[in-house]
C-alpha positions in Angstrom: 0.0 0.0 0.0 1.5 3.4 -0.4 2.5 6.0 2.0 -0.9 8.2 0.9 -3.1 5.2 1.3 -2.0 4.2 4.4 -2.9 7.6 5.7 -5.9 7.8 4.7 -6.7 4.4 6.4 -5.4 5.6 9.2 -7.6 8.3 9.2 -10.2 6.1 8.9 -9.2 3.8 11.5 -9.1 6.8 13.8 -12.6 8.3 12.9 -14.2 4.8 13.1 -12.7 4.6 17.1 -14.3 8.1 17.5 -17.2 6.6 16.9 -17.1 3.2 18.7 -16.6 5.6 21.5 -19.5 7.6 20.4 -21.4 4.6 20.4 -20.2 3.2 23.7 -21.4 6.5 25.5 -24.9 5.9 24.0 -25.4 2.6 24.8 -24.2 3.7 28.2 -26.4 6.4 28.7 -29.2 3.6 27.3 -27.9 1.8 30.3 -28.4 4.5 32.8 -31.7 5.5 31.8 -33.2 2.3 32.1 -31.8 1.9 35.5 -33.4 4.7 37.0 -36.4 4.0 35.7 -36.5 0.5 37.2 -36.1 -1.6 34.5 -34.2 -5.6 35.0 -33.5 -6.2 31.8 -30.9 -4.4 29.4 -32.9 -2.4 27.2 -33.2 -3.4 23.5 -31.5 0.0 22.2 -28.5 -0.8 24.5 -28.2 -4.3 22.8 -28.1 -2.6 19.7 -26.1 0.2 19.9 -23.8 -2.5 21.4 -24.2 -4.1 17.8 -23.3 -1.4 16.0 -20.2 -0.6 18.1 -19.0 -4.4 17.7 -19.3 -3.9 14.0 -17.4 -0.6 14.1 -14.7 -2.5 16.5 -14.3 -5.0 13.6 -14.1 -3.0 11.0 -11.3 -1.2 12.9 -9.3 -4.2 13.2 -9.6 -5.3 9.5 -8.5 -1.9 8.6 -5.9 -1.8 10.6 -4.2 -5.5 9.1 -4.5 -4.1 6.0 -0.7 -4.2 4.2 
């Protein structure tokens, strides 16, 4: 890969953790507000956000093997 390329992956790579994050803080905000409203169960838009920020994490680590 060249020397341009492999900045602009890492660019991506570091805009795709921004967002993992991102996500993480949602999902953990999910978290909270379902707490203090009483609920037992992990609410469904946790579990997805929690999805979505697996699918980020993966799409991090491909890019990130790339030669």
């Amino acid at each position: 890969m060249h020397a341009s390329q492999d900045e602009s992956i890492l660019d991506i790579v570091s805009r795709l953790e921004a967002i993992s994050e991102e996500i993480a803080d949602k999902a953990l905000d999910a978290l909270k507000s379902a707490h203090r409203e009483g609920a037992v169960k992990r609410p469904e838009t946790e579990r997805q956000l929690t999805a979505a920020r697996r699918a980020v994490e993966k799409a991090i680590g491909v890019l990130s093997r790339l030669d």
